[in-house]
C-alpha positions in Angstrom: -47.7 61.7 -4.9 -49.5 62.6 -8.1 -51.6 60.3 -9.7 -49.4 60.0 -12.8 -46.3 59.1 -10.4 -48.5 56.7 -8.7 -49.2 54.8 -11.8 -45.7 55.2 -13.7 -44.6 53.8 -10.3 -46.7 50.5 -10.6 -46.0 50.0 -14.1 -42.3 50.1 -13.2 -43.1 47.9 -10.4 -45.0 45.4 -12.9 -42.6 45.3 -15.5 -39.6 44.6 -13.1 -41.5 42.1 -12.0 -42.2 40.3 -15.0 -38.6 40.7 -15.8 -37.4 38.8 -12.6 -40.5 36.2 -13.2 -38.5 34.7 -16.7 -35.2 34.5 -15.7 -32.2 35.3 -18.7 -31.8 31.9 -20.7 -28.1 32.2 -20.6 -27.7 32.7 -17.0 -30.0 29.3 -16.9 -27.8 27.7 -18.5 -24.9 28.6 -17.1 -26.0 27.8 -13.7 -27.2 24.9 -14.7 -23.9 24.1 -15.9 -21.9 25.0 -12.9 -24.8 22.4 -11.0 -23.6 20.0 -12.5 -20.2 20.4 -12.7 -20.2 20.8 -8.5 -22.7 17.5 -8.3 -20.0 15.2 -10.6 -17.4 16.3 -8.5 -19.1 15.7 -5.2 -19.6 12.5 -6.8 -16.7 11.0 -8.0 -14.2 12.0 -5.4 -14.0 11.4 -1.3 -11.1 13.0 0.6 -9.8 12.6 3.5 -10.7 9.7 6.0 -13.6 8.8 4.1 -12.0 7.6 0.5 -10.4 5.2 3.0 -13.5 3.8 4.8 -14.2 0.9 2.4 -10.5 -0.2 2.5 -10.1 0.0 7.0 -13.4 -1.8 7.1 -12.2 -4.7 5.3 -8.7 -5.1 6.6 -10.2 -4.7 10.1 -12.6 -7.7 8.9 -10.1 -9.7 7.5 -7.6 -9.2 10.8 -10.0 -10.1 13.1 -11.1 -13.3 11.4 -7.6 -14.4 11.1 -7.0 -13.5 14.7 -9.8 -15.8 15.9 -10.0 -18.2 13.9 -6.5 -18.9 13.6 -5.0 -17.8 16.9 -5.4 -21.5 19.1 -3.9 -23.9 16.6 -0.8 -21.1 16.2 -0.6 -20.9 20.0 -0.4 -24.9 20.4 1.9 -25.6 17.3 4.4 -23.5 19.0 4.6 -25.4 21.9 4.2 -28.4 20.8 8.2 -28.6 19.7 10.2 -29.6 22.7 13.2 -28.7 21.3 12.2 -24.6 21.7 11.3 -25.5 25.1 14.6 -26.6 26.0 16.0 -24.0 23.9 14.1 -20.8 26.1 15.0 -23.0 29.4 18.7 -23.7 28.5 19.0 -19.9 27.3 17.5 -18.6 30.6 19.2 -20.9 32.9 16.1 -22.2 33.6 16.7 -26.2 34.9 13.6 -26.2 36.5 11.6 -26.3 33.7 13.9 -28.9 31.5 13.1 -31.0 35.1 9.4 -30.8 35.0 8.9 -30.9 31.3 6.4 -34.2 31.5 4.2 -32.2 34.2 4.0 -29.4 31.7 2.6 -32.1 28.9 0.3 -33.5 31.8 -0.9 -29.7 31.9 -1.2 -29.1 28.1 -2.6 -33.0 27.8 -5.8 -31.9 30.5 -6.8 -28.3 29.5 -4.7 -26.8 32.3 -2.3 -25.0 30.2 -2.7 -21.0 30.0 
């Protein structure tokens, strides 16, 4: 190479390089635009399982509280009514149980009940 070609070769090479160095005002813009478009988007929106996370955390919360702290007085209240006692045992043909319903309080009465 000549040494005209060598320097009409740099000057390209400087001049494309200051053209890449400012970048186009419209395409800055525009990009900038389509940023933030994407970023409010990502935003305000989940899919899937995720725009449901909040929600299942809190029912799983408010289950298991009930669950426990609820769970021994409902199991007691139900069997504190004779009547449904008799009930199952007459419906079941079960005499034995109508026959030893005072050892079954006895049970309840000193913690053995399950």
């Amino acid at each position: 190479m000549s040494q005209r070609e060598t320097e009409w070769t740099q000057r390209i090479r400087h001049a494309l390089d200051a053209e890449l160095a400012r970048p186009d005002p419209a395409l800055s813009a525009a990009l900038a635009r389509r940023r933030a478009l994407a970023l409010s988007q990502a935003r305000g929106t989940r899919t899937g399982l995720r725009a449901y996370t909040p929600g299942i955390a809190f029912a799983t919360a408010a289950i298991a509280v009930v669950m426990l702290a609820g769970l021994p007085q409902t199991a007691r209240n139900i069997y504190d009514n004779d009547s449904l006692l008799l009930e199952v045992a007459r419906l079941n043909d079960d005499i034995e149980l109508i026959e030893d319903l005072d050892f079954y309080h006895w049970l309840d009465a000193n913690g053995y009940a399950g």
